[in-house]
PDB file of N, CA, C and O in Angstrom:
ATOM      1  N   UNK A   1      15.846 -10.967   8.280  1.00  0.00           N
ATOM      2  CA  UNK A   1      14.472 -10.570   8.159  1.00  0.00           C
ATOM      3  C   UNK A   1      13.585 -11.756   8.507  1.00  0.00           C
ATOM      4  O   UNK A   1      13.679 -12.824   7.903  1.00  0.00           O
ATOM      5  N   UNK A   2      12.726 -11.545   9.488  1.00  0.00           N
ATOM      6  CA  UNK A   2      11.539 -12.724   9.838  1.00  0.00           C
ATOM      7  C   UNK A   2      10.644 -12.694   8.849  1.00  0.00           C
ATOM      8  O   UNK A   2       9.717 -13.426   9.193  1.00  0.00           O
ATOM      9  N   UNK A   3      10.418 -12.185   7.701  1.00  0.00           N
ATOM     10  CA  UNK A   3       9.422 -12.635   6.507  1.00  0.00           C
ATOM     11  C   UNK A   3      10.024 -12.162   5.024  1.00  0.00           C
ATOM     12  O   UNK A   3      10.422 -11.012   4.839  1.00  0.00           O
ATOM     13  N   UNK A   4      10.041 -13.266   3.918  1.00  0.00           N
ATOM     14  CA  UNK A   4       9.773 -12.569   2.538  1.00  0.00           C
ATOM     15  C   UNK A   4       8.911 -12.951   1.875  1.00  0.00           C
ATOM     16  O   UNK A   4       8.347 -14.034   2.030  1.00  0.00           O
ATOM     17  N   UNK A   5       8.555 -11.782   0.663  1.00  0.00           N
ATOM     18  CA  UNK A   5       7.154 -11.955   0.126  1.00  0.00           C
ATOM     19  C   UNK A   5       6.878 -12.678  -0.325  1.00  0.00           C
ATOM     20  O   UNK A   5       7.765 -12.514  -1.162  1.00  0.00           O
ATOM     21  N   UNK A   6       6.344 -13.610  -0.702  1.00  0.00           N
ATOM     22  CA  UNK A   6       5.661 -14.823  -1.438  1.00  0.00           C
ATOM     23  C   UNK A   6       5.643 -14.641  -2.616  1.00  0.00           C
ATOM     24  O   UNK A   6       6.375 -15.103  -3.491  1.00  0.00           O
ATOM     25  N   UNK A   7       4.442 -13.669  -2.698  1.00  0.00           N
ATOM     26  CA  UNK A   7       3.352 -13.124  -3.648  1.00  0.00           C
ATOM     27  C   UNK A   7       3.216 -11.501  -3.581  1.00  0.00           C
ATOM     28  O   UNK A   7       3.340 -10.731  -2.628  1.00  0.00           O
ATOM     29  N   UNK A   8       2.916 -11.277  -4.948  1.00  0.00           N
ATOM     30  CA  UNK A   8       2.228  -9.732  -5.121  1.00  0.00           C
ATOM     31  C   UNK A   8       2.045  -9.688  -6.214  1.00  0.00           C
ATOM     32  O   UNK A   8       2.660 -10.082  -7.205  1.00  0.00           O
ATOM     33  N   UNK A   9       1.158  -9.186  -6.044  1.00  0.00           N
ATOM     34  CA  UNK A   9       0.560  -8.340  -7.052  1.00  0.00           C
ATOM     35  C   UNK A   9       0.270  -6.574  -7.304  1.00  0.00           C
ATOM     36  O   UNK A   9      -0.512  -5.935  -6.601  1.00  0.00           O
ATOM     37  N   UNK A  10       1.165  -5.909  -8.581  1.00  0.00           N
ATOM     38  CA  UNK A  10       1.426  -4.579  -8.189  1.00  0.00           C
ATOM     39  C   UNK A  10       0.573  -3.025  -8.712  1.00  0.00           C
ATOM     40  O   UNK A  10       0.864  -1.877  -9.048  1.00  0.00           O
ATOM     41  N   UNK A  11      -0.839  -4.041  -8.478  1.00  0.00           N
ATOM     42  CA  UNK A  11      -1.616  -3.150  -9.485  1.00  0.00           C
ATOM     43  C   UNK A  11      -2.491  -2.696  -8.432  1.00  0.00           C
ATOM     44  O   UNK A  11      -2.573  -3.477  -7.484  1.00  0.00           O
ATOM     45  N   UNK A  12      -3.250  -1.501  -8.345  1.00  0.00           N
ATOM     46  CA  UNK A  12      -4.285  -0.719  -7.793  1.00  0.00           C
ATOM     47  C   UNK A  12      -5.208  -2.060  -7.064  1.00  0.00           C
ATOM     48  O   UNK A  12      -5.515  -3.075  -7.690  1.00  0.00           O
ATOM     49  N   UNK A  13      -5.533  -1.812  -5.702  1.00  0.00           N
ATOM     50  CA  UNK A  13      -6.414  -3.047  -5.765  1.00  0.00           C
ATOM     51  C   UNK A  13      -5.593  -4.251  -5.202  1.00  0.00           C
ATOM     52  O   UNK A  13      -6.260  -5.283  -5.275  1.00  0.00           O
ATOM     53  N   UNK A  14      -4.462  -4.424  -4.710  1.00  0.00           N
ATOM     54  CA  UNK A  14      -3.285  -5.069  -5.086  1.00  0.00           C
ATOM     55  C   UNK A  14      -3.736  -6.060  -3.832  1.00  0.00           C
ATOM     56  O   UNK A  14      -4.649  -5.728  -3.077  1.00  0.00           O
ATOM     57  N   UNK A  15      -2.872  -7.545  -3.653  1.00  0.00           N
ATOM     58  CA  UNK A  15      -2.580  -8.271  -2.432  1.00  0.00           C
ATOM     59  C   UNK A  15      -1.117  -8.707  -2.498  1.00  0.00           C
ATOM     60  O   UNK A  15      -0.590  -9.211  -3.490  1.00  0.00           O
ATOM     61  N   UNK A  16      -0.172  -8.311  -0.646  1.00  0.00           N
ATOM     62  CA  UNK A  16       0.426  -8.866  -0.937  1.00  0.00           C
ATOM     63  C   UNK A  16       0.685  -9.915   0.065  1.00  0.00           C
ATOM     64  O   UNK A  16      -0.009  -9.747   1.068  1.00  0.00           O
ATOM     65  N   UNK A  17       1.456 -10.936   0.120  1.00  0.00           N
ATOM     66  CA  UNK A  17       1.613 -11.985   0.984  1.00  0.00           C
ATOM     67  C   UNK A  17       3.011 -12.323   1.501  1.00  0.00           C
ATOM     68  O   UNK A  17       3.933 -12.541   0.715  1.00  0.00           O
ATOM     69  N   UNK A  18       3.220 -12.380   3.325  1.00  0.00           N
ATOM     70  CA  UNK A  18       4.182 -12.491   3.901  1.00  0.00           C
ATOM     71  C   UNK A  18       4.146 -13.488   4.452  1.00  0.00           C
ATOM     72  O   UNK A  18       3.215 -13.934   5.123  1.00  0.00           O
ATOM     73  N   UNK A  19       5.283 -14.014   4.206  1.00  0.00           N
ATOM     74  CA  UNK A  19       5.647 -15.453   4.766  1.00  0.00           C
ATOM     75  C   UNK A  19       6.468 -15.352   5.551  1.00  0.00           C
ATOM     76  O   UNK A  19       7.340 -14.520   5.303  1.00  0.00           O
ATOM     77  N   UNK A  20       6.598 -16.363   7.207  1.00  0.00           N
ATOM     78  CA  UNK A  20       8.053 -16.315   8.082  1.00  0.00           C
ATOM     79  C   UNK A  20       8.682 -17.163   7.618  1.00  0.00           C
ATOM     80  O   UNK A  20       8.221 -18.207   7.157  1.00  0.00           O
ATOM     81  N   UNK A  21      10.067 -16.785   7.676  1.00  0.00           N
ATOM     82  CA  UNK A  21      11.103 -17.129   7.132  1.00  0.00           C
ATOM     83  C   UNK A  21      11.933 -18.090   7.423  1.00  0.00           C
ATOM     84  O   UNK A  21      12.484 -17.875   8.503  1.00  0.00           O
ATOM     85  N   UNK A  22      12.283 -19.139   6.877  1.00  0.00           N
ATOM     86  CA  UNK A  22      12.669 -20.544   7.567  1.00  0.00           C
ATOM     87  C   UNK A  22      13.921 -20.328   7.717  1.00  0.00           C
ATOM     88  O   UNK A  22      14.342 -21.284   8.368  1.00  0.00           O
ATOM     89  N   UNK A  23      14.840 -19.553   7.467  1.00  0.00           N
ATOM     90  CA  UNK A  23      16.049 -19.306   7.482  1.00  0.00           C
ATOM     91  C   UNK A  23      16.293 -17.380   9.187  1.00  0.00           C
ATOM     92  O   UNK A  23      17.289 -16.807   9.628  1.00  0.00           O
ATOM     93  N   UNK A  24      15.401 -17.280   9.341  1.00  0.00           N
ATOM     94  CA  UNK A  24      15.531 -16.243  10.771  1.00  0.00           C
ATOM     95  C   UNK A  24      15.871 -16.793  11.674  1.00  0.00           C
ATOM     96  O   UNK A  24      15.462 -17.952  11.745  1.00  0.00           O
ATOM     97  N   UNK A  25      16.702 -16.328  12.735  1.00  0.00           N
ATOM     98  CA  UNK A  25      17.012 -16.978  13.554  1.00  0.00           C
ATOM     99  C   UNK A  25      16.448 -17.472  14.771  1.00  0.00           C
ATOM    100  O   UNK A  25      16.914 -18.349  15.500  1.00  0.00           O
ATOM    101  N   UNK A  26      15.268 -16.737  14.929  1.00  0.00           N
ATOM    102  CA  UNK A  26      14.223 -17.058  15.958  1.00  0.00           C
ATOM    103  C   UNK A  26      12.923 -17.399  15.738  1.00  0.00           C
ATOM    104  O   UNK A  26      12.018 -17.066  16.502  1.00  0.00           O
ATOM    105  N   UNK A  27      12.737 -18.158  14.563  1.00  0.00           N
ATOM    106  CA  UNK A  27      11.750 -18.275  13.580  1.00  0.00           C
ATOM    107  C   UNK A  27      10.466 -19.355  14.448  1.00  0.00           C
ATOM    108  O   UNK A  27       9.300 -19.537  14.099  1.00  0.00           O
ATOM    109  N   UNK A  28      11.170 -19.909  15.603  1.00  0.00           N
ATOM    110  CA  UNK A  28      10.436 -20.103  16.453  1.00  0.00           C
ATOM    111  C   UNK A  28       9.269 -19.062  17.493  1.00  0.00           C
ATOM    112  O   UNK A  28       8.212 -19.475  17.970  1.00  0.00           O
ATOM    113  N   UNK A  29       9.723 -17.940  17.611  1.00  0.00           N
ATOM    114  CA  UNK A  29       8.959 -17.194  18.077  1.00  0.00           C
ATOM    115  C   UNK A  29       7.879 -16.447  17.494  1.00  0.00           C
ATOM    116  O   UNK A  29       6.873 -15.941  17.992  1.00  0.00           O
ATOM    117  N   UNK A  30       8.423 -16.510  16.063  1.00  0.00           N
ATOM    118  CA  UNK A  30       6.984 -15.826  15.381  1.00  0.00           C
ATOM    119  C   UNK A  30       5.842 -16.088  15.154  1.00  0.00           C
ATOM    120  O   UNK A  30       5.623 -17.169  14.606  1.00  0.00           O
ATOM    121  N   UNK A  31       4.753 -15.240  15.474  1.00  0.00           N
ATOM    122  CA  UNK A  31       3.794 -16.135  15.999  1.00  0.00           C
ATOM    123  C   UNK A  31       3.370 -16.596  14.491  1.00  0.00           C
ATOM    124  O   UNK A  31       3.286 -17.815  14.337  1.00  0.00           O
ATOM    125  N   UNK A  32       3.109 -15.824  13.434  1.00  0.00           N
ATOM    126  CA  UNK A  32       2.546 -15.690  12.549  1.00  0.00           C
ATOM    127  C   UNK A  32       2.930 -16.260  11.204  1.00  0.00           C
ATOM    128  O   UNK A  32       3.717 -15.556  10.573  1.00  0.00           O
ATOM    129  N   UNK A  33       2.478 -17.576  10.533  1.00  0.00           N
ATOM    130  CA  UNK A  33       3.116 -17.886   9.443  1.00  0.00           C
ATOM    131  C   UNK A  33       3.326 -16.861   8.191  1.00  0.00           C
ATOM    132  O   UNK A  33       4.288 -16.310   7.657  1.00  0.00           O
ATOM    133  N   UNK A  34       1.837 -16.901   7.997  1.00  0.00           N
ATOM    134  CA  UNK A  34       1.773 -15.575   6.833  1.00  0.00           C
ATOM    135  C   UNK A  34       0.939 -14.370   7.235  1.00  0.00           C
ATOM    136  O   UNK A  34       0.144 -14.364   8.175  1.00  0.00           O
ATOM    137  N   UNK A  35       1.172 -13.472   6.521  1.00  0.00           N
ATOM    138  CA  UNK A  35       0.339 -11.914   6.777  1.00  0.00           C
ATOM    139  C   UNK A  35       0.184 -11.870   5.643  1.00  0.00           C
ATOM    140  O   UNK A  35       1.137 -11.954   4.868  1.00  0.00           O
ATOM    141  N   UNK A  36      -1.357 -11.691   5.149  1.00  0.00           N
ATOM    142  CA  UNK A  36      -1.672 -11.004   3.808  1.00  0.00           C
ATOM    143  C   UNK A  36      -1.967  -9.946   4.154  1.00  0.00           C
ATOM    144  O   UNK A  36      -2.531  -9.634   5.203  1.00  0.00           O
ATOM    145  N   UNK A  37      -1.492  -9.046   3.007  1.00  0.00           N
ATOM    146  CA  UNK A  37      -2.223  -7.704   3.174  1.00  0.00           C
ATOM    147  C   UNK A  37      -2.668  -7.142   1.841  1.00  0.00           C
ATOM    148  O   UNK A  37      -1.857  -7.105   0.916  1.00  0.00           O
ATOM    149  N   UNK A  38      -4.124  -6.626   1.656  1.00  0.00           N
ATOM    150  CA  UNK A  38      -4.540  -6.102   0.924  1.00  0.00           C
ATOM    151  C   UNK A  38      -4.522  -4.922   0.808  1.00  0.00           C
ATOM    152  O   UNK A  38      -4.333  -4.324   1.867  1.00  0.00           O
ATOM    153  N   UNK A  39      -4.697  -4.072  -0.436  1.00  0.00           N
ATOM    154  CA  UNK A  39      -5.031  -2.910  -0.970  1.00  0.00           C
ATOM    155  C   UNK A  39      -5.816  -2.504  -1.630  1.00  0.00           C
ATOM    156  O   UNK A  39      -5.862  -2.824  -2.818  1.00  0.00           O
ATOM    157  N   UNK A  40      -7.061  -1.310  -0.834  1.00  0.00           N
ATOM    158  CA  UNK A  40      -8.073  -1.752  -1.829  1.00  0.00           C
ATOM    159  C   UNK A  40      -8.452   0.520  -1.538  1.00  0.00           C
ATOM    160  O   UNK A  40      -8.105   1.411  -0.763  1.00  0.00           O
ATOM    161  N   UNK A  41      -8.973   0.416  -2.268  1.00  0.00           N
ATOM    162  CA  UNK A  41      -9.329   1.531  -3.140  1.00  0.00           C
ATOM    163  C   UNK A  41     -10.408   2.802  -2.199  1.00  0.00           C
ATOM    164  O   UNK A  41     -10.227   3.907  -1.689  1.00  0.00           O
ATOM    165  N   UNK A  42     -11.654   1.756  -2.386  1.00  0.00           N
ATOM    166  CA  UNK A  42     -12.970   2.229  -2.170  1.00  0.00           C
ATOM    167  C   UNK A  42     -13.423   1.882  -0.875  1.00  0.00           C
ATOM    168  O   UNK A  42     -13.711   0.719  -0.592  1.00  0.00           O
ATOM    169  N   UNK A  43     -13.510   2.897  -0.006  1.00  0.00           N
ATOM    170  CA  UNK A  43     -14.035   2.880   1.145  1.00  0.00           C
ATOM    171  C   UNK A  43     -14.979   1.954   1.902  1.00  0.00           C
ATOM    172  O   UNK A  43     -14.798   1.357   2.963  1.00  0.00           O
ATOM    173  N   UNK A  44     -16.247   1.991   0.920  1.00  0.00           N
ATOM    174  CA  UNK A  44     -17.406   0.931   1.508  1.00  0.00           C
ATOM    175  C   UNK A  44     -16.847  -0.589   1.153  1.00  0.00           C
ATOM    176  O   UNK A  44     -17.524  -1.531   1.565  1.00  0.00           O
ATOM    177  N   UNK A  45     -15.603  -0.870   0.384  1.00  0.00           N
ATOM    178  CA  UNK A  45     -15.489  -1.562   0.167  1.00  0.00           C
ATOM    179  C   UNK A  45     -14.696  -2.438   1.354  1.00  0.00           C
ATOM    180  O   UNK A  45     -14.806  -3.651   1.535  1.00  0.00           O
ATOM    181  N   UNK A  46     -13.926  -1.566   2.060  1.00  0.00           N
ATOM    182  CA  UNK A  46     -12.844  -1.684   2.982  1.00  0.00           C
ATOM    183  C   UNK A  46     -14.087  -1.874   4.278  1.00  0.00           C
ATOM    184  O   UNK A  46     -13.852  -2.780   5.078  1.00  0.00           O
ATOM    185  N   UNK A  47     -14.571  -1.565   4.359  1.00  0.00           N
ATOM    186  CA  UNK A  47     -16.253  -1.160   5.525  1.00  0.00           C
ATOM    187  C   UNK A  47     -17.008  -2.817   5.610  1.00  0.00           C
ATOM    188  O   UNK A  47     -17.338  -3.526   6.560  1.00  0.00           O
ATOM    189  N   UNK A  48     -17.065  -2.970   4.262  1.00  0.00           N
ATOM    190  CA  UNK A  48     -18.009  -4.463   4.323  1.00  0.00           C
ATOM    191  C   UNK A  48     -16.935  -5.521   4.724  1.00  0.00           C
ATOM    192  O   UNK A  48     -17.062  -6.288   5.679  1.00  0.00           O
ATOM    193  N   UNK A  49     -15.990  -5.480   3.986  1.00  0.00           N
ATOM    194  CA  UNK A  49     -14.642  -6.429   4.543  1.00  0.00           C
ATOM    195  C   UNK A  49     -14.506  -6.282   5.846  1.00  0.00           C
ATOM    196  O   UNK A  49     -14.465  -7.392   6.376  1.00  0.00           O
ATOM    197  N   UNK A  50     -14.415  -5.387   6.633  1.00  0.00           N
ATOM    198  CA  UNK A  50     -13.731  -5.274   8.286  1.00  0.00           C
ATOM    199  C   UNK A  50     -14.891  -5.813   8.902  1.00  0.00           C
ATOM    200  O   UNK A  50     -14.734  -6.768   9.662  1.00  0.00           O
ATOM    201  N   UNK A  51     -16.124  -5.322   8.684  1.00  0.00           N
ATOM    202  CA  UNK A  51     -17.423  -5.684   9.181  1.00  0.00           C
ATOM    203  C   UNK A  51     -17.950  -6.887   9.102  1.00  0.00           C
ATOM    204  O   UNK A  51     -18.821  -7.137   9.936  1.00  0.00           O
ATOM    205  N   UNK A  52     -17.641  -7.809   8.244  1.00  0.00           N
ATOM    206  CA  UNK A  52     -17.974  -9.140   7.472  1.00  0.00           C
ATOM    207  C   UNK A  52     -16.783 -10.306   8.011  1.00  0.00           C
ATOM    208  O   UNK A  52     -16.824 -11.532   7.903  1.00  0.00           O
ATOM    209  N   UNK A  53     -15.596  -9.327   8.700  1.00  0.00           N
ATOM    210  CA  UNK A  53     -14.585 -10.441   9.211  1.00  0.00           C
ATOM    211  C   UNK A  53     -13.462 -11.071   8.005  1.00  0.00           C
ATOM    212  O   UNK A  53     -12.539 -11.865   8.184  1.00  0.00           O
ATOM    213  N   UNK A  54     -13.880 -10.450   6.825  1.00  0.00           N
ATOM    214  CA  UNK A  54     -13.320 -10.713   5.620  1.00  0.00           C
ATOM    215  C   UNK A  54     -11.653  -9.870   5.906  1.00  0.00           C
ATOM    216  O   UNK A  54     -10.897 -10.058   4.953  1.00  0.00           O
ATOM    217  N   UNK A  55     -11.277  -9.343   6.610  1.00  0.00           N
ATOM    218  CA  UNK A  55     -10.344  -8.621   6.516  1.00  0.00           C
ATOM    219  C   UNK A  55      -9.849  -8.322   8.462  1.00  0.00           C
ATOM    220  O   UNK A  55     -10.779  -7.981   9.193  1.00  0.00           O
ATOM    221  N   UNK A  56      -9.003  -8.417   8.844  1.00  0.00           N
ATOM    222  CA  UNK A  56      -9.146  -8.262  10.396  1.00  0.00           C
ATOM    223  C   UNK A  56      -8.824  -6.654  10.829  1.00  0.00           C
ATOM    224  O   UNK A  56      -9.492  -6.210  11.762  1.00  0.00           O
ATOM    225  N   UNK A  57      -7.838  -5.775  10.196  1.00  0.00           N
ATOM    226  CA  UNK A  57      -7.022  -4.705  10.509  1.00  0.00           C
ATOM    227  C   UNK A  57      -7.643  -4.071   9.219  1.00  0.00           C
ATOM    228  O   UNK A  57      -7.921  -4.524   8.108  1.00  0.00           O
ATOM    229  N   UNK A  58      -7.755  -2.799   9.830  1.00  0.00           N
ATOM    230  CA  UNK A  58      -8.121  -1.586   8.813  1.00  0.00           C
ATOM    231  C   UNK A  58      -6.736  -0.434   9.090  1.00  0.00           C
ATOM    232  O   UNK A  58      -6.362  -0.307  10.256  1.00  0.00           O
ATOM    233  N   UNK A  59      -5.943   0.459   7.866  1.00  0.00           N
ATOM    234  CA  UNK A  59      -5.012   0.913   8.094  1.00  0.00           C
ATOM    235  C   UNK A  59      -5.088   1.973   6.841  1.00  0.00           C
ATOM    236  O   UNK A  59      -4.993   1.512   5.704  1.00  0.00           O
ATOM    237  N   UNK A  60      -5.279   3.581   7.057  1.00  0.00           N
ATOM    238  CA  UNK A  60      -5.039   4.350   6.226  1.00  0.00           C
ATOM    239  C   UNK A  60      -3.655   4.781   5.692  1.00  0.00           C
ATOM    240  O   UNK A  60      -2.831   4.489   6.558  1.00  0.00           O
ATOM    241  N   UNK A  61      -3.066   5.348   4.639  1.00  0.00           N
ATOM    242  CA  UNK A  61      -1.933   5.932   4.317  1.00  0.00           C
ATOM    243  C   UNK A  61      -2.635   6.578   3.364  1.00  0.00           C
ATOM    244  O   UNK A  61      -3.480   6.185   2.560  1.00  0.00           O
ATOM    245  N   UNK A  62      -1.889   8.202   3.698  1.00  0.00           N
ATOM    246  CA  UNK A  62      -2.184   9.147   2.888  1.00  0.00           C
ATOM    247  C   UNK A  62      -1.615   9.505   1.627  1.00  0.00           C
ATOM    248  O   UNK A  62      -0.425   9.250   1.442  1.00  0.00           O
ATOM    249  N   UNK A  63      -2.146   9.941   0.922  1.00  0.00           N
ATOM    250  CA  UNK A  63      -0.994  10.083  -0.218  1.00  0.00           C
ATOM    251  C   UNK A  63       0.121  11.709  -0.211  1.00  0.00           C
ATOM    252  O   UNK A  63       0.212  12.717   0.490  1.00  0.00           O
ATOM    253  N   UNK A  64       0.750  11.183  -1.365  1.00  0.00           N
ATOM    254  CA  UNK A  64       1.874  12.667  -0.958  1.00  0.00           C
ATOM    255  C   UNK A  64       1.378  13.607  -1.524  1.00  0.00           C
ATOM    256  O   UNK A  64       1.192  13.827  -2.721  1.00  0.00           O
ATOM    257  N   UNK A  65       1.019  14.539  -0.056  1.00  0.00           N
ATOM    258  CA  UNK A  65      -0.106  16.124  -0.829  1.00  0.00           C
ATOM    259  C   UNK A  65      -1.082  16.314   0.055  1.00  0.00           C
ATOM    260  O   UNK A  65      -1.611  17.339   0.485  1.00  0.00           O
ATOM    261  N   UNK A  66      -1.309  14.738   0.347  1.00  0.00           N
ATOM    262  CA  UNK A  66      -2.839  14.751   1.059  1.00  0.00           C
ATOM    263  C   UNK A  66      -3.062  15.343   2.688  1.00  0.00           C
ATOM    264  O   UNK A  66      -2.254  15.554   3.592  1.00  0.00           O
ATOM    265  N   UNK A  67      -3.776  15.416   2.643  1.00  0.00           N
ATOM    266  CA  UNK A  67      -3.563  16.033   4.683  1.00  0.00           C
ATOM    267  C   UNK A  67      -4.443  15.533   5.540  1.00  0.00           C
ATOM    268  O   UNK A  67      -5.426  15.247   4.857  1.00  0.00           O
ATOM    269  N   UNK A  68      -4.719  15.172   7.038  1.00  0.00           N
ATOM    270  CA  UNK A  68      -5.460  14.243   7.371  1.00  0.00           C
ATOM    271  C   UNK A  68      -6.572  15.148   7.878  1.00  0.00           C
ATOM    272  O   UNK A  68      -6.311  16.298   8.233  1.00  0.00           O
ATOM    273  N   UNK A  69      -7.941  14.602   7.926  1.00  0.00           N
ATOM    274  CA  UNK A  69      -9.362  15.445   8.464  1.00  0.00           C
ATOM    275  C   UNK A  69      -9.247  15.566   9.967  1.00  0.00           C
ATOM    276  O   UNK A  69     -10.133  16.129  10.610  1.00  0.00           O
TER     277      UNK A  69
END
């Protein structure tokens, strides 16, 4: 695996943090040391972050039940 998690946190709201892995075998090619990724709740909240540069990637997942508009 080219990353394990650092960090998390597993509550509503959550961040978690990916680190590349000093032990992969091509650990030279990755571009990316760490990937955080957040989880956040409230829409406008996700809106001011993407907009503000506070956040780079915006990414929905639906829940189980839910159906897309």
């Amino acid at each position: 695996m080219w990353v394990h998690i650092s960090s998390q946190n597993g509550t509503h709201n959550s961040n978690l943090t990916l680190e590349k892995s000093d032990t992969y075998w091509d650990k030279e090619n990755v571009m990316n040391d760490t990937v955080n990724i957040r989880v956040m709740s409230d829409v406008n909240t996700v809106m001011n972050a993407f907009q503000t540069g506070e956040i780079d990637v915006v990414s929905t997942l639906l829940r189980s039940g839910e159906k897309k508009i």
